[in-house]
KOLMAR-219157 format. One record per residue (C-alpha): x negated, y negated, z negated; residue number from 0. Coordinates in steps of 0.05 Angstrom, whole numbers, plus 5000, padded with zeros to 4 digits. Each point is the difference from the previous one (the first is absolute). Layout:
N
<pt X="X" Y="Y" Z="Z" num="NUM"/>
...
//
This chain:
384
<pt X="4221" Y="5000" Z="8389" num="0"/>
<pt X="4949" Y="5044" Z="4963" num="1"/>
<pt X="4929" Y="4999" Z="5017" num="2"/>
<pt X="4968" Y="5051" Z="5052" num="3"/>
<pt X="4961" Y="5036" Z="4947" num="4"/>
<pt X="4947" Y="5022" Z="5049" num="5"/>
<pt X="4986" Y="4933" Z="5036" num="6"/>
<pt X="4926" Y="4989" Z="4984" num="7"/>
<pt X="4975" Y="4959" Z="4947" num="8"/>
<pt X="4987" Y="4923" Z="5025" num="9"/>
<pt X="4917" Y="4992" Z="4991" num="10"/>
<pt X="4972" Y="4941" Z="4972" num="11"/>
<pt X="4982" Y="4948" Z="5070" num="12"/>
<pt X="4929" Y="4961" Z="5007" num="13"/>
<pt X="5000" Y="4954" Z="5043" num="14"/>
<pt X="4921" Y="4976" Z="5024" num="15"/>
<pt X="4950" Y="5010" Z="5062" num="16"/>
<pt X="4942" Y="4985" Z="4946" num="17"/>
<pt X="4963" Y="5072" Z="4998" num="18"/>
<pt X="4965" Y="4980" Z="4942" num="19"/>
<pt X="5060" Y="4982" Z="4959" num="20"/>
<pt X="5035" Y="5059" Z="5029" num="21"/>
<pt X="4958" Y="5048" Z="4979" num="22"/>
<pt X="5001" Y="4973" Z="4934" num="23"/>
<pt X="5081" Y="5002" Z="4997" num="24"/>
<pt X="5004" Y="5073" Z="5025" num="25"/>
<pt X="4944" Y="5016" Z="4943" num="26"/>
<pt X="5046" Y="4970" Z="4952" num="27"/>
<pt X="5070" Y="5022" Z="5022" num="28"/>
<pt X="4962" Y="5082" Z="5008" num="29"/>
<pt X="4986" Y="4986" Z="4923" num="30"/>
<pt X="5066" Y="4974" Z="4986" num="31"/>
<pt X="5033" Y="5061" Z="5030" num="32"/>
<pt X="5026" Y="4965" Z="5057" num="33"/>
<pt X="5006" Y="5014" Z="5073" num="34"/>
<pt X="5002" Y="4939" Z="5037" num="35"/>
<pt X="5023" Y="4978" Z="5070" num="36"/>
<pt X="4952" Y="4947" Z="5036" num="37"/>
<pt X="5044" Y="4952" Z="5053" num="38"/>
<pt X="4973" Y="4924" Z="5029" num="39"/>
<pt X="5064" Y="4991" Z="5042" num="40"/>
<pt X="5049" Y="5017" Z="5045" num="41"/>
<pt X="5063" Y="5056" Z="4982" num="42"/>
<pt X="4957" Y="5030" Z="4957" num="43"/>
<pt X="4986" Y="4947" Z="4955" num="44"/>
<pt X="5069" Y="4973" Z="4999" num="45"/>
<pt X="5022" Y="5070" Z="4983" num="46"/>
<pt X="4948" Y="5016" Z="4940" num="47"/>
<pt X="5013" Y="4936" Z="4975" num="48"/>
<pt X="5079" Y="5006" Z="4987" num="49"/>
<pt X="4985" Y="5069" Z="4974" num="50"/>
<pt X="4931" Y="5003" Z="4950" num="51"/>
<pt X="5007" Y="4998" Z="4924" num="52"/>
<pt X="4936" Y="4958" Z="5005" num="53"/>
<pt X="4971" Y="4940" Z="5051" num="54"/>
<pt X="4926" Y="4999" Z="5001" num="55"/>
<pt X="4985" Y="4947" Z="5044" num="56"/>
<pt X="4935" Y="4985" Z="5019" num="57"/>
<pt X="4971" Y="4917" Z="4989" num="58"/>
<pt X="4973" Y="5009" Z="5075" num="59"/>
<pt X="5062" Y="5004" Z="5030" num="60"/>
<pt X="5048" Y="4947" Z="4953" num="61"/>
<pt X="5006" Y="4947" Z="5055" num="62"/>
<pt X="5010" Y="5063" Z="5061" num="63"/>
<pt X="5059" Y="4985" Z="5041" num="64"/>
<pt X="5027" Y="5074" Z="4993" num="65"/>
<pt X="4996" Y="4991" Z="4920" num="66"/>
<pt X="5033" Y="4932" Z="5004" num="67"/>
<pt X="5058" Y="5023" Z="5038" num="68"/>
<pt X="5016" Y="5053" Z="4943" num="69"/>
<pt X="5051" Y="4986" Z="4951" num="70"/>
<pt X="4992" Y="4980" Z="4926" num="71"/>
<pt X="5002" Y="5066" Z="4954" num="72"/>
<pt X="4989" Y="5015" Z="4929" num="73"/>
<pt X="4927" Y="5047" Z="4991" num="74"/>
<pt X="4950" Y="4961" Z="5046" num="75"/>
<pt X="4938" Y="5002" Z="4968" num="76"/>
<pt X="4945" Y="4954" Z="5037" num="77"/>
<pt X="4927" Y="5038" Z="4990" num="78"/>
<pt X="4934" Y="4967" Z="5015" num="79"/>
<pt X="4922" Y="4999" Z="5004" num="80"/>
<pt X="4993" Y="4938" Z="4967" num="81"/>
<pt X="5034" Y="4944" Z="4974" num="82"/>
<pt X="5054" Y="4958" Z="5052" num="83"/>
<pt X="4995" Y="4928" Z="5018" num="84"/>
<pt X="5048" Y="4966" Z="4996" num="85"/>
<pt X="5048" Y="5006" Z="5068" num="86"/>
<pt X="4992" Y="5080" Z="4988" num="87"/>
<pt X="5036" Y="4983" Z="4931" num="88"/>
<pt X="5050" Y="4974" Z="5027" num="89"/>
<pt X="5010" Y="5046" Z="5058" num="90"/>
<pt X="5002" Y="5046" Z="4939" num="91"/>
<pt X="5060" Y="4965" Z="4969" num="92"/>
<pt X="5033" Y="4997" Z="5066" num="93"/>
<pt X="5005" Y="5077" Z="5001" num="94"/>
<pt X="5021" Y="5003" Z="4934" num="95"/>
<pt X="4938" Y="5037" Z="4972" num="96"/>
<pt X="5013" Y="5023" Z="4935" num="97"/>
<pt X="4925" Y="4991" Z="4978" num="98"/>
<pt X="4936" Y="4990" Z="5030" num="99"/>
<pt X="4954" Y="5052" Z="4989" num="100"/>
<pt X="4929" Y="4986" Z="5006" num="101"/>
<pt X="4947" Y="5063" Z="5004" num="102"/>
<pt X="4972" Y="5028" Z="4973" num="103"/>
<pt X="5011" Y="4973" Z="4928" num="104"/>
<pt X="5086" Y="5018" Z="5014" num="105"/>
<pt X="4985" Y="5068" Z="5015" num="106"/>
<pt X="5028" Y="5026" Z="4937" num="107"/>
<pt X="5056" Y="4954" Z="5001" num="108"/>
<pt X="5011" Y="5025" Z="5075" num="109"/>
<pt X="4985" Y="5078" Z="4986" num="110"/>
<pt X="5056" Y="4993" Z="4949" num="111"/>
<pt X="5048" Y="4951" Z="5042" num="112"/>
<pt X="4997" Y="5050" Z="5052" num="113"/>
<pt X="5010" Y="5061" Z="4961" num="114"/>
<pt X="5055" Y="4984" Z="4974" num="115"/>
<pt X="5034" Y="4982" Z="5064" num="116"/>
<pt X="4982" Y="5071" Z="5021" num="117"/>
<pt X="5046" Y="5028" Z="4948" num="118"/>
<pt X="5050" Y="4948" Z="5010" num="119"/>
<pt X="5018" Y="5000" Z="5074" num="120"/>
<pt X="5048" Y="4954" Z="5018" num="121"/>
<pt X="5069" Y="5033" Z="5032" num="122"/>
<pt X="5023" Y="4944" Z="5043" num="123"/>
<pt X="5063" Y="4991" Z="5030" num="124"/>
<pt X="5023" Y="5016" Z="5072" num="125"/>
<pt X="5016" Y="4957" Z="5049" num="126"/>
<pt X="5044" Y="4997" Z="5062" num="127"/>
<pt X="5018" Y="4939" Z="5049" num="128"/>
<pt X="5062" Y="5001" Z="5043" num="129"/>
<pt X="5004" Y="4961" Z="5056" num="130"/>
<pt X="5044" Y="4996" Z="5067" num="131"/>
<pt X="4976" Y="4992" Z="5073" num="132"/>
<pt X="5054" Y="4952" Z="5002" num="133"/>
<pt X="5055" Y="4955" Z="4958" num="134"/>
<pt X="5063" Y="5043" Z="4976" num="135"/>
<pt X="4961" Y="5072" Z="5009" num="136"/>
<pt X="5027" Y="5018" Z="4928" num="137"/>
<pt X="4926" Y="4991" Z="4971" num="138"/>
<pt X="5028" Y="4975" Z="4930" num="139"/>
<pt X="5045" Y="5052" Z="4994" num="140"/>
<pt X="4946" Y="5050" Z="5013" num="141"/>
<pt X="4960" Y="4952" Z="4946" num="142"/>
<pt X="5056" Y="5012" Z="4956" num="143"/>
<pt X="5004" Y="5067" Z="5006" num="144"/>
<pt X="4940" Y="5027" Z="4993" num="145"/>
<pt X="4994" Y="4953" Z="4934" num="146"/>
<pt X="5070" Y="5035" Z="4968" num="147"/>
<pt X="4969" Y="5067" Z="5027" num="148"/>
<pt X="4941" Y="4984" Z="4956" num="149"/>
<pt X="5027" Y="4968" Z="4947" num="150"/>
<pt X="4992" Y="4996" Z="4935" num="151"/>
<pt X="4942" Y="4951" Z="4986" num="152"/>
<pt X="4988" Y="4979" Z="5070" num="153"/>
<pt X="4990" Y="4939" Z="5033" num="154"/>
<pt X="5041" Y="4968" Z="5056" num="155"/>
<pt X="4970" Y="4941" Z="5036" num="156"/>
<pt X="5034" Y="4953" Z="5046" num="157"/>
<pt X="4954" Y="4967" Z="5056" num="158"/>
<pt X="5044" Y="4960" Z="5034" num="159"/>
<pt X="5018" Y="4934" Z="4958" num="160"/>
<pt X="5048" Y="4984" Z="5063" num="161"/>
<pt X="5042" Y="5068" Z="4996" num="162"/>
<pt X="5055" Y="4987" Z="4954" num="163"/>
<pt X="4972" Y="5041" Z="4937" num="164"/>
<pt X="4978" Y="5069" Z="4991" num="165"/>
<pt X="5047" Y="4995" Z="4933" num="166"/>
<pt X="5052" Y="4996" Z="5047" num="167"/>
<pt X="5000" Y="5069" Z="5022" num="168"/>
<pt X="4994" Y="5026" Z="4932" num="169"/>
<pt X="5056" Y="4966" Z="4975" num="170"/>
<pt X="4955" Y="4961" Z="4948" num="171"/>
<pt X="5008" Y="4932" Z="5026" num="172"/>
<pt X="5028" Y="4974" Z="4935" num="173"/>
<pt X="4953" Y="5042" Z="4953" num="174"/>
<pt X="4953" Y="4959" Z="4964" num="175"/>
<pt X="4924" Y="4999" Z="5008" num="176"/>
<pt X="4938" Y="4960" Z="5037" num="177"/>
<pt X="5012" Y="4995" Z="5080" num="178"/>
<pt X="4942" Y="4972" Z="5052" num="179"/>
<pt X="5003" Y="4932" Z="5001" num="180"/>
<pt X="4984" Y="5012" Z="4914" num="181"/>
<pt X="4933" Y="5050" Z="5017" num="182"/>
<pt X="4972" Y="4970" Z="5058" num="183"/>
<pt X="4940" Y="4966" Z="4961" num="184"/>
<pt X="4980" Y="5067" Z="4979" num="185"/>
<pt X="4930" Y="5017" Z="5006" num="186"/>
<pt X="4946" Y="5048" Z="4978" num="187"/>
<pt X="5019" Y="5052" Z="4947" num="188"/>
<pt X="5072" Y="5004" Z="4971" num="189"/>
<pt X="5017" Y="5047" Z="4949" num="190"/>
<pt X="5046" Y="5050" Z="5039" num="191"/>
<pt X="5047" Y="5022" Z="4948" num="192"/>
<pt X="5016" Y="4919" Z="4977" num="193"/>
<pt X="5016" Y="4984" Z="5076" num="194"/>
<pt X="5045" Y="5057" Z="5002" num="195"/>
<pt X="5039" Y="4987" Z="4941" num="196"/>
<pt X="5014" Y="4928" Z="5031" num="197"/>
<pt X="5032" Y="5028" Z="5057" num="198"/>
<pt X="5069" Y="5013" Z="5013" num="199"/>
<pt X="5002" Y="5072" Z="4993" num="200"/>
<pt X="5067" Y="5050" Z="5037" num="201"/>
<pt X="5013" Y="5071" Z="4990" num="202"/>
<pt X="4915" Y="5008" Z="4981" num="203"/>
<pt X="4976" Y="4954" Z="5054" num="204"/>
<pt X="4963" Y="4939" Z="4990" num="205"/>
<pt X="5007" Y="4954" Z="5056" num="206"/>
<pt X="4964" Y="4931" Z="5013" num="207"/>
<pt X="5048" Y="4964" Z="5048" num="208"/>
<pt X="4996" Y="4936" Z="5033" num="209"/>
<pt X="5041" Y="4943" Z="4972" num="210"/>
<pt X="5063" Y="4984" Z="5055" num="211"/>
<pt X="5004" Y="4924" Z="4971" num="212"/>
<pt X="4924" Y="4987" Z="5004" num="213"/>
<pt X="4969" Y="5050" Z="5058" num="214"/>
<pt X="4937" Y="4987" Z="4999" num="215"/>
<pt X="4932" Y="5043" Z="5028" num="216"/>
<pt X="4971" Y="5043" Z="4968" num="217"/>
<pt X="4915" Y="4988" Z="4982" num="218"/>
<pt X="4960" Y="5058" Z="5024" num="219"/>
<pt X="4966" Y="4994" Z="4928" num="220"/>
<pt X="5055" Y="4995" Z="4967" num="221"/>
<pt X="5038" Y="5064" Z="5035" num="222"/>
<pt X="4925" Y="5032" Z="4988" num="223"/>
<pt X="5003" Y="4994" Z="4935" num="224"/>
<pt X="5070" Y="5030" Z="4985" num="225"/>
<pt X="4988" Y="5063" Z="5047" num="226"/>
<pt X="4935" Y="5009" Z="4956" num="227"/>
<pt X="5037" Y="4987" Z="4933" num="228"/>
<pt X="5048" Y="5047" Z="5008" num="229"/>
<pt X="4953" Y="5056" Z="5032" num="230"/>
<pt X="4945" Y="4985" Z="4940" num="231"/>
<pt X="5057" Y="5034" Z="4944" num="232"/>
<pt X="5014" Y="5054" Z="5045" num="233"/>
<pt X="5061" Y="4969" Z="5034" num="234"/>
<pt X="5024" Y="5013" Z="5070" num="235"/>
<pt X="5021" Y="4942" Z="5053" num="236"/>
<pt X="5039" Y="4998" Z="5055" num="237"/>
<pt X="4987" Y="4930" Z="5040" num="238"/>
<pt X="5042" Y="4984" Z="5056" num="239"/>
<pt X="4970" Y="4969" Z="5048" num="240"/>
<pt X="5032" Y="4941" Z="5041" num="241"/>
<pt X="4994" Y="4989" Z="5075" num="242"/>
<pt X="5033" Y="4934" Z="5030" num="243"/>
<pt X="5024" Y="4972" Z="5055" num="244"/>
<pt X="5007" Y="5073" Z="5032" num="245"/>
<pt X="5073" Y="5027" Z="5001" num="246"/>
<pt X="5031" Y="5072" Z="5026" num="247"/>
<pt X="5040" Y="4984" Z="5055" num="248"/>
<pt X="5073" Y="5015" Z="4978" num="249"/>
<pt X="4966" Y="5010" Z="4927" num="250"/>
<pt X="5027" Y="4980" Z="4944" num="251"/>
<pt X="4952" Y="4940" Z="4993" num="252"/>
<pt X="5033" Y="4976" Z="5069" num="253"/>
<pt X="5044" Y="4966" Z="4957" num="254"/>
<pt X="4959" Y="4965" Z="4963" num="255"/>
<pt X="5003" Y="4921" Z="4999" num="256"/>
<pt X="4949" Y="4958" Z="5011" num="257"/>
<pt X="5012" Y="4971" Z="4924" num="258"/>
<pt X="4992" Y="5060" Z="4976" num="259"/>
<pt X="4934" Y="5005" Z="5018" num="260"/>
<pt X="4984" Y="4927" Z="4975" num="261"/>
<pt X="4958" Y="4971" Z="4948" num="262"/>
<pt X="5010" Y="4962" Z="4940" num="263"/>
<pt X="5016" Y="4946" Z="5041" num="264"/>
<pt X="5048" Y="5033" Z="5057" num="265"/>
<pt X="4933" Y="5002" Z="5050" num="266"/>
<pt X="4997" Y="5062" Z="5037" num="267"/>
<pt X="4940" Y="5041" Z="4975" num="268"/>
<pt X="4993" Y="5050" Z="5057" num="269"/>
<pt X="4932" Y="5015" Z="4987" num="270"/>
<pt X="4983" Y="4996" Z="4934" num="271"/>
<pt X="4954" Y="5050" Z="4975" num="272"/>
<pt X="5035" Y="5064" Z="4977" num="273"/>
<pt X="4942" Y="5038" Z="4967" num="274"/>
<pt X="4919" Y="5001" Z="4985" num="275"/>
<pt X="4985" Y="5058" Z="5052" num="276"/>
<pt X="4946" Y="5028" Z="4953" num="277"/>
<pt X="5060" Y="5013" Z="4956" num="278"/>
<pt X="5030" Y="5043" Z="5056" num="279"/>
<pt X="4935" Y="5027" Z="5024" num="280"/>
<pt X="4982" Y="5030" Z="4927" num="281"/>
<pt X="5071" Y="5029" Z="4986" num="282"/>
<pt X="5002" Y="5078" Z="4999" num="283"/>
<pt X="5056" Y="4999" Z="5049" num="284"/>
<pt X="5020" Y="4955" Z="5048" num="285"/>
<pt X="5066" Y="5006" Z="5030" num="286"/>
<pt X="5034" Y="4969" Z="5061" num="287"/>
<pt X="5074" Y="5008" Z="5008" num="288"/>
<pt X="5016" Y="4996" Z="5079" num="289"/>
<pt X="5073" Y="4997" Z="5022" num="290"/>
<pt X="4991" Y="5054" Z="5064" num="291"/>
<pt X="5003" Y="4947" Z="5056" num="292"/>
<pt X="4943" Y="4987" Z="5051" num="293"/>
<pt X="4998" Y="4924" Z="4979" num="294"/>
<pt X="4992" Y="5018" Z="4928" num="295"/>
<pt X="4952" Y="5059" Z="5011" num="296"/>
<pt X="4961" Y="4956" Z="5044" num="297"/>
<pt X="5001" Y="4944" Z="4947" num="298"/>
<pt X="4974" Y="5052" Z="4943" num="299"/>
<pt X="4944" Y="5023" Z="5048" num="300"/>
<pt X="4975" Y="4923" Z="5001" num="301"/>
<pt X="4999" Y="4997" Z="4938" num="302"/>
<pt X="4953" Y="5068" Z="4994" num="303"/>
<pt X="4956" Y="4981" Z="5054" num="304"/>
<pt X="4994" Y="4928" Z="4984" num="305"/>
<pt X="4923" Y="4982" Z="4979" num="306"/>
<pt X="4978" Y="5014" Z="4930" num="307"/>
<pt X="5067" Y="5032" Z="4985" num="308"/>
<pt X="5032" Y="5005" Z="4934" num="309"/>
<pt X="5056" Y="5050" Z="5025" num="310"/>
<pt X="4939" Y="5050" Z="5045" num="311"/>
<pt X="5009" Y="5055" Z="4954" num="312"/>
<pt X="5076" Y="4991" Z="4985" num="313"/>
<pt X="5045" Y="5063" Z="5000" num="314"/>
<pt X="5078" Y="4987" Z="5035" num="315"/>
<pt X="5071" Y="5004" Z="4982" num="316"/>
<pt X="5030" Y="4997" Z="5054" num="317"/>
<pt X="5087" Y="4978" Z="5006" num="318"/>
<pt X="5037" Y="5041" Z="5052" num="319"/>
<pt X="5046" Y="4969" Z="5045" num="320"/>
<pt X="5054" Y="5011" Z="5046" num="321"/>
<pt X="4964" Y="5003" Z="5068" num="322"/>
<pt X="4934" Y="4991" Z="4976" num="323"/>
<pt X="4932" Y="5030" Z="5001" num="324"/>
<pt X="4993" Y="5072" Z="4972" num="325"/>
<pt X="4956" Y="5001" Z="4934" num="326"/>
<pt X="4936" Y="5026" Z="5046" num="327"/>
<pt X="5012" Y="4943" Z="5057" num="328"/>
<pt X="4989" Y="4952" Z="4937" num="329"/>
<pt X="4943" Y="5031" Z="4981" num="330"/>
<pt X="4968" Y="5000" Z="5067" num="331"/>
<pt X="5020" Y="4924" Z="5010" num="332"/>
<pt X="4961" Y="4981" Z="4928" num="333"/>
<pt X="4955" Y="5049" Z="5006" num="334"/>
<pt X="5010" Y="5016" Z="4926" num="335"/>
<pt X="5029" Y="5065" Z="4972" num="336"/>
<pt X="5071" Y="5003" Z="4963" num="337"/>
<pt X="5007" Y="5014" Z="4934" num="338"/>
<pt X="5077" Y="5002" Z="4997" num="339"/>
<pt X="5057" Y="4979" Z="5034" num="340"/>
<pt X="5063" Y="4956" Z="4964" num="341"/>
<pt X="5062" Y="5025" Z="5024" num="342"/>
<pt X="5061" Y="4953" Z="4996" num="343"/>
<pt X="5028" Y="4984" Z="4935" num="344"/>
<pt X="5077" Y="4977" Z="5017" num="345"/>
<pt X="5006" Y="4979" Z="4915" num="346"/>
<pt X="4924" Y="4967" Z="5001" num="347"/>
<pt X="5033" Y="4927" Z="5021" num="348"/>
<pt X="5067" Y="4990" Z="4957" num="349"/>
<pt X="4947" Y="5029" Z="4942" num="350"/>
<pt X="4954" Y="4940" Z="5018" num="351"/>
<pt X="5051" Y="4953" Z="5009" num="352"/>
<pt X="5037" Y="5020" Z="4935" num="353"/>
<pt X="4926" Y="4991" Z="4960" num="354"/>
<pt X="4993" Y="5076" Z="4988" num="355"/>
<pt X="4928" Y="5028" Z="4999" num="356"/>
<pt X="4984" Y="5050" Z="5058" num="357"/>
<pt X="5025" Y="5073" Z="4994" num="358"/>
<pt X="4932" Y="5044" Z="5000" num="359"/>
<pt X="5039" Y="5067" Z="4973" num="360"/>
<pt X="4962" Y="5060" Z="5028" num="361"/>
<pt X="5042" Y="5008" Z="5061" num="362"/>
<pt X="5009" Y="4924" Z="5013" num="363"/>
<pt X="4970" Y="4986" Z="5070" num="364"/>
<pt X="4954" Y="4941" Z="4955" num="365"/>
<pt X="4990" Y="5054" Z="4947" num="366"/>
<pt X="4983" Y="5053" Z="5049" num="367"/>
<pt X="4945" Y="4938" Z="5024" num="368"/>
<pt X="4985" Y="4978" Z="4928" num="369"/>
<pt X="4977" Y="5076" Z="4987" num="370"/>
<pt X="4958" Y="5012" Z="5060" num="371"/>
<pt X="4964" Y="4936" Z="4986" num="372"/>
<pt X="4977" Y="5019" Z="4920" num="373"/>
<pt X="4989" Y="5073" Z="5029" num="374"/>
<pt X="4938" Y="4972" Z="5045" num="375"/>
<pt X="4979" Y="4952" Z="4944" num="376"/>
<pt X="4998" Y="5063" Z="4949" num="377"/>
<pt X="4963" Y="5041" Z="5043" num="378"/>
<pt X="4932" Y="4982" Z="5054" num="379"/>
<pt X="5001" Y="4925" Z="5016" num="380"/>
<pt X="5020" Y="4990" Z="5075" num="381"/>
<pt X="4941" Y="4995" Z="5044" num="382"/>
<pt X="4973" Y="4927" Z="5007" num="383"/>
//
C-alpha cells in the first residue's frame, strides 16, 4: 500500500530530563537542520521511538524504567556530559547504542550523524494486530485477509504456537521456509529483507507460522524483534494475536480438542502467553473481531477495560448472527466503535478446509473488510 504522501515527516527523538544536556542537543539538532521531538515515557515515547530516523538518548536516563521497557532498534545514539562508568556502558549496550557520543568533542560527528538522518527519514512499515474476544471469532481469517489485501511484500505473523498454523489458511503448509520454533532466539536487530526471504512466502505474503510438530511460545523479544525487522525496510505486518482458553459458544473453536490445544508434550497449555501487549499497544490499528452475541461482546469489553490494556484503543469487526445483537448493541456492550461488519461467507469453510487462501476480491465480505481496514491505515491514524 503506497505511502500517505502528506503524513508528516518523523523528527529525530531525545530522550533526557538533564536541562543542561538538553539545551545542548536542541543547539545541535537547530544546526543540523533538525526538528526534534523531546519524550521521557509513556505513549509518547513508545510512539517516537518506533517512528524517529534518529534515537538521541540521553546517559541520565540509560537505566530509566520507561527506556528499559523499549525495544531494541537500529539509530540509538547514547549522548553525554562526560565520560560513562562502567554499568552506564553497559546499559548502553543493552539498548543497542550504536555509539557513545561524548560532548562536546562528538559534536561534529553528531551535527553530521544527525543531519543526515534528517534527509534520510526512515518510512517504516505499518502495523495491525487482530485479535478475537473469544476462540473461533474468525480473528485469523480477518489476519489473513487483511495480509492478502495488503500484499505484496507484507508480513503475516502467527501468535498462537497452539493454533494449528497460520500457513494453514493460506494453503502454504508444505511451502518451504523458517517457521517459529527456528526464530525464537531472535533478538535485537535483524536485517528485515534476509528474514523475509527465509519465510515461506504465498500469493506476496510472507507469513511466520508456528510449527504444528513443535508448538512452542513465542519470546516477547524474539516476536519484538521480527515486528521491528520487517517495519525497519518499510514492510507491513499483520500479527494475529492469540487468546486461549476463551471459546464462542457454538463457535467454531467449540470444537476444538483439548489436544489440540496441547504442547509439545500433549499438556494442555490454556494459558500460555499469546502476545507482548506493548506489541499490541504500539500497533496502528488494533482490531477485535466479536461474533454479535452478549457473551462474546461482554468477553471483548473485558478485554478493553481490563487494567493496562493492550486492546483499549482497538477498533471492532464485528460477525452477525442469526438472533444476535445488532452491530450498535455490540458497540454499546464493548464500548468500542465498529469498523466493519463480516457478513457470512457460505464458500469461506470448504476454501479452508480444501487449503485455499481467503477470497479478499473487492466485493468479498473479507475483501470488503480487508479494504476498510488499509483505507484507515492510509489515511489519519485511529484515535488512541
Amino acid at each position: 500500500m503506497p505511502a500517505d504522501r502528506h503524513a508528516p515527516v518523523p523528527r529525530p527523538l531525545v530522550v533526557s530530563a538533564d536541562e543542561a544536556l538538553l539545551d545542548d542537543l536542541l543547539r545541535l539538532l537547530a544546526a543540523a537542520g533538525a526538528e526534534p521531538e523531546v519524550a521521557t515515557g509513556g505513549a509518547a515515547l513508545r510512539r517516537a521511538h518506533r517512528e524517529a530516523p534518529l534515537v538521541l538518548l540521553g546517559g541520565d536516563l540509560l537505566t530509566a524504567a520507561a527506556v528499559r521497557a523499549l525495544p531494541r532498534r537500529p539509530g540509538v545514539v547514547v549522548v553525554t556530559g562526560r565520560e560513562l562508568p562502567p554499568p552506564a556502558w553497559a546499559a548502553a549496550v543493552e539498548v543497542g547504542a550504536e555509539r557513545v557520543a561524548v560532548l562536546p568533542d562528538d559534536e561534529p560527528w553528531l551535527m553530521a550523524r544527525a543531519a543526515d538522518a534528517a534527509r534520510s527519514p526512515v518510512e517504516r512499515g505499518w502495523v495491525v494486530a487482530v485479535g478475537g474476544s473469544c476462540g473461533g471469532a474468525g480473528a485469523s481469517t480477518v489476519a489473513a485477509a487483511v495480509a492478502l489485501a495488503a500484499a505484496p511484500g507484507v508480513l503475516l505473523v502467527d501468535g498462537d504456537p497452539w493454533g494449528g498454523g497460520l500457513d494453514l489458511l493460506l494453503g502454504a503448509e508444505r511451502a518451504e521456509g523458517l517457521r517459529w520454533p527456528e526464530l525464537t532466539g531472535l533478538r535485537g536487530r535483524v536485517a528485515g529483507d534476509a528474514l523475509l526471504a527465509a519465510l515461506p512466502e504465498v500469493d506476496g505474503v510472507h507469513v511466520l507460522a508456528a510449527d504444528r510438530q513443535a508448538p512452542v511460545a513465542v519470546p516477547g523479544d524474539a516476536l519484538t524483534a521480527v515486528v521491528e525487522a520487517s517495519r525497519a525496510v518499510g514492510r507491513p505486518v499483520v500479527l494475529d494475536v492469540a487468546r486461549p482458553g476463551a471459546f464462542c459458544a457454538g463457535g467454531a473453536g467449540a470444537a476444538r480438542s483439548s489436544a489440540g490445544a496441547s504442547g509439545p508434550g500433549g499438556t494442555a497449555e490454556p494459558s500460555a502467553p499469546p502476545v507482548v501487549p506493548d506489541v499490541v499497544a504500539d500497533a496502528d490499528l488494533a482490531l477485535l473481531v466479536v461474533p454479535a452475541r452478549l457473551r462474546a461482546a461482554t468477553a471483548a469489553r473485558m478485554l478493553v477495560e481490563a487494567a493496562d490494556p493492550p486492546w483499549g484503543r482497538a477498533q471492532l469487526v464485528v460477525r452477525p448472527v442469526p438472533g444476535g445483537l445488532a452491530r450498535g448493541e455490540v458497540a454499546d456492550v464493548v464500548g468500542r466503535p465498529v469498523l466493519a461488519e463480516l457478513p457470512h461467507d457460505r464458500g469461506a469453510v470448504p476454501r479452508g478446509e480444501r487449503g485455499e487462501p481467503p477470497v479478499v476480491a473487492p466485493r468479498s465480505p473479507l475483501g470488503s473488510v480487508a479494504r476498510r481496514v488499509l483505507s484507515v491505515l492510509s489515511g489519519p491514524r485511529p484515535v488512541r
